[in-house]
Residue frames as qw, qx, qy, qz and C-alpha x, y, z in Angstrom:
[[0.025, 0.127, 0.952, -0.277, 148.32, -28.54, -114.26],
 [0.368, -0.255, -0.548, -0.706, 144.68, -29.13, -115.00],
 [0.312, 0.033, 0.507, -0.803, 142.04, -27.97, -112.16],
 [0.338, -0.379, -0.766, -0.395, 138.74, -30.25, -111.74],
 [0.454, -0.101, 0.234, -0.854, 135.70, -28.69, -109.89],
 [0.015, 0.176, 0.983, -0.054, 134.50, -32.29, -108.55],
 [0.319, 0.519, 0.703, -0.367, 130.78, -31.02, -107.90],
 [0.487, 0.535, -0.330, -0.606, 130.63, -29.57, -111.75],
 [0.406, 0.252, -0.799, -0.365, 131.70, -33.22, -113.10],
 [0.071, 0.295, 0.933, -0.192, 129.38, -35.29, -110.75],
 [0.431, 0.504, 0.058, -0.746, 126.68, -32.21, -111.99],
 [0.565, 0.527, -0.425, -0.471, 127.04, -33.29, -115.83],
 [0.009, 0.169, -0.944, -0.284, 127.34, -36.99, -115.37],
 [0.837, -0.075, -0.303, -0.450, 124.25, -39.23, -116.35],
 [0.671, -0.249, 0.601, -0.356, 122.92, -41.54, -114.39],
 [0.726, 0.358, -0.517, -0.278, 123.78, -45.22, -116.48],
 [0.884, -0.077, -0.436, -0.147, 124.59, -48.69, -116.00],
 [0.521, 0.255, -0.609, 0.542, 127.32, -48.81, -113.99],
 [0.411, -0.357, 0.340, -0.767, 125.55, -45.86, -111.08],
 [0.829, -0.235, -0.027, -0.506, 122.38, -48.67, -111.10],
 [0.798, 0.109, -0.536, 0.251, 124.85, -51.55, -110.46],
 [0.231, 0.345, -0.610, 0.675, 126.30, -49.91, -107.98],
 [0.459, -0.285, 0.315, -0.780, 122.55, -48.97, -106.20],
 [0.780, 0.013, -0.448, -0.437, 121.72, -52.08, -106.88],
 [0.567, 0.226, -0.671, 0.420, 124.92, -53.80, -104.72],
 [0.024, -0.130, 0.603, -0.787, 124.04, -51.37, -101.79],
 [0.771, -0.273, -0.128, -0.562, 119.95, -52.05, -101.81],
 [0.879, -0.035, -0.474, 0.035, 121.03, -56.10, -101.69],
 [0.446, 0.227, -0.591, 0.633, 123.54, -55.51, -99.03],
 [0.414, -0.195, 0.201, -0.866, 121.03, -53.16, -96.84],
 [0.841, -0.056, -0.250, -0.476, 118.13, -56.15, -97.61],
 [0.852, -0.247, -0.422, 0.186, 120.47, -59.04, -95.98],
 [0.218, 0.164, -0.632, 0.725, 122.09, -57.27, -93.41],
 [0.360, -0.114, 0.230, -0.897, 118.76, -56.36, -92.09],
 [0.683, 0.004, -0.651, -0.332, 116.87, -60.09, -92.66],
 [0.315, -0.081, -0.805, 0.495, 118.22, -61.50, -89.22],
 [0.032, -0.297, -0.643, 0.705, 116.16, -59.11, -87.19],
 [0.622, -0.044, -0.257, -0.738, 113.15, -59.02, -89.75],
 [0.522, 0.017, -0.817, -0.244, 112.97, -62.88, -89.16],
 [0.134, 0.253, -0.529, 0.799, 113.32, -62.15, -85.82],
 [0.408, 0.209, 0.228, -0.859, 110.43, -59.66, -85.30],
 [0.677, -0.092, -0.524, -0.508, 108.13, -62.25, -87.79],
 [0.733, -0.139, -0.662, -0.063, 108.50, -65.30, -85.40],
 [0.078, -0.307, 0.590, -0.743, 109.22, -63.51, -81.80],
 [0.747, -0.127, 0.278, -0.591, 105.15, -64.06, -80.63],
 [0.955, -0.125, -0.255, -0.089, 105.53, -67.98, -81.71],
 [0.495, 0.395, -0.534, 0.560, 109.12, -67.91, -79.57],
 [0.380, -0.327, 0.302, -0.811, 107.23, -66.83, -76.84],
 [0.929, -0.126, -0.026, -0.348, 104.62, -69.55, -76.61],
 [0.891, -0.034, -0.407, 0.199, 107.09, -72.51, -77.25],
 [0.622, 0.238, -0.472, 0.578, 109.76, -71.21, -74.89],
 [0.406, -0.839, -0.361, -0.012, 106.99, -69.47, -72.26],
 [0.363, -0.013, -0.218, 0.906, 109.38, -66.65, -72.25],
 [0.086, 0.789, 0.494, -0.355, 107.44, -63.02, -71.56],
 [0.501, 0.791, 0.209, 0.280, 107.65, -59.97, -73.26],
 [0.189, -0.941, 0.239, 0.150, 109.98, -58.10, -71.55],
 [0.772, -0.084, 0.594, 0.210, 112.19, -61.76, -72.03],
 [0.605, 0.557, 0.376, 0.426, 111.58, -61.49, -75.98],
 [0.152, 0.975, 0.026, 0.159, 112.03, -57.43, -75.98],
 [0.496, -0.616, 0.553, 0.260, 115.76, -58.29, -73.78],
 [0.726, -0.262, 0.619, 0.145, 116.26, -60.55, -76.50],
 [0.452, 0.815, 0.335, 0.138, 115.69, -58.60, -79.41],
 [0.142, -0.983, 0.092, 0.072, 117.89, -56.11, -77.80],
 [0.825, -0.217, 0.455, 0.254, 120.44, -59.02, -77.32],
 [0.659, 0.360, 0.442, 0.490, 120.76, -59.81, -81.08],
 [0.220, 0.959, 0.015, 0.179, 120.71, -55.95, -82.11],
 [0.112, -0.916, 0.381, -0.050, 123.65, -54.98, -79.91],
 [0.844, 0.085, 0.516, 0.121, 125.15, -58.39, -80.54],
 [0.639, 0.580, 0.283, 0.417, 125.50, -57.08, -84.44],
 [0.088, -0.987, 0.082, -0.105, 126.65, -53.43, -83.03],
 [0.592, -0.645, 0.469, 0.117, 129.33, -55.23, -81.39],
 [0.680, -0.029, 0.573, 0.456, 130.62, -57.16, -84.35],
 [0.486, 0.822, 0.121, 0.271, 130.34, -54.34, -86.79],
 [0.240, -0.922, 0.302, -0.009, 132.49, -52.26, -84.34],
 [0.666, -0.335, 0.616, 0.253, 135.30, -55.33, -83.41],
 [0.690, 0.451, 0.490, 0.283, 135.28, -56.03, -87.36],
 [0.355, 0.904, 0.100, 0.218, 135.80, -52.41, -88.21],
 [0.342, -0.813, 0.463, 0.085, 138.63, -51.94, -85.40],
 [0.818, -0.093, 0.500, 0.268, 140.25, -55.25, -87.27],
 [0.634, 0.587, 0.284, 0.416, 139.96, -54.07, -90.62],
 [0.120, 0.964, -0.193, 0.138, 141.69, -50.55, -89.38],
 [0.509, -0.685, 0.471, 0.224, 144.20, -52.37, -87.28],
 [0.800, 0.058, 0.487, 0.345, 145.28, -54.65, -90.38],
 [0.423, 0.833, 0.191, 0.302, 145.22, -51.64, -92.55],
 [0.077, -0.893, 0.434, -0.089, 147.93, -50.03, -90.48],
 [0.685, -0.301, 0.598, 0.289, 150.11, -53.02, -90.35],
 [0.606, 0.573, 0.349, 0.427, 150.22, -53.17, -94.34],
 [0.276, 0.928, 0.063, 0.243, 151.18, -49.50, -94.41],
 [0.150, -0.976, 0.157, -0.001, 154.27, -50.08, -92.67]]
């Protein structure tokens, strides 16, 4: 049986099309998960004015949408393990 020393072959590989495809997949992915609560933070101070909320108001509601997305990464990730143990049995 032939022995591989993973951190010797990830040593000697070049970096080529396929690596940048990949960084490329995870930048884009990083860049729109993270859009909602840039758009957010751009238009919060005109939210304020039209909806005469205050700042604590906008800074609750900032908090809102963050843990909002915390909560559906979590529920999503407990789905995608429970369905992954149904299939395996």
């Amino acid at each position: 049986m032939r022995t591989i020393q993973v951190s010797e072959m990830i040593d000697v590989q070049k970096f080529n099309r396929f690596h940048l495809q990949i960084l490329l997949c995870c930048i884009f992915i990083i860049i729109c998960d993270g859009y909602d609560m840039f758009i957010l933070g751009t238009i919060l101070s005109s939210l304020r004015a039209e909806w005469r909320i205050t700042t604590v108001e906008a800074g609750l509601f900032s908090s809102y949408a963050l843990f909002g997305m915390m909560m559906e990464r979590w529920s999503l990730d407990r789905w995608r393990i429970n369905s992954a143990e149904r299939k395996s049995f």
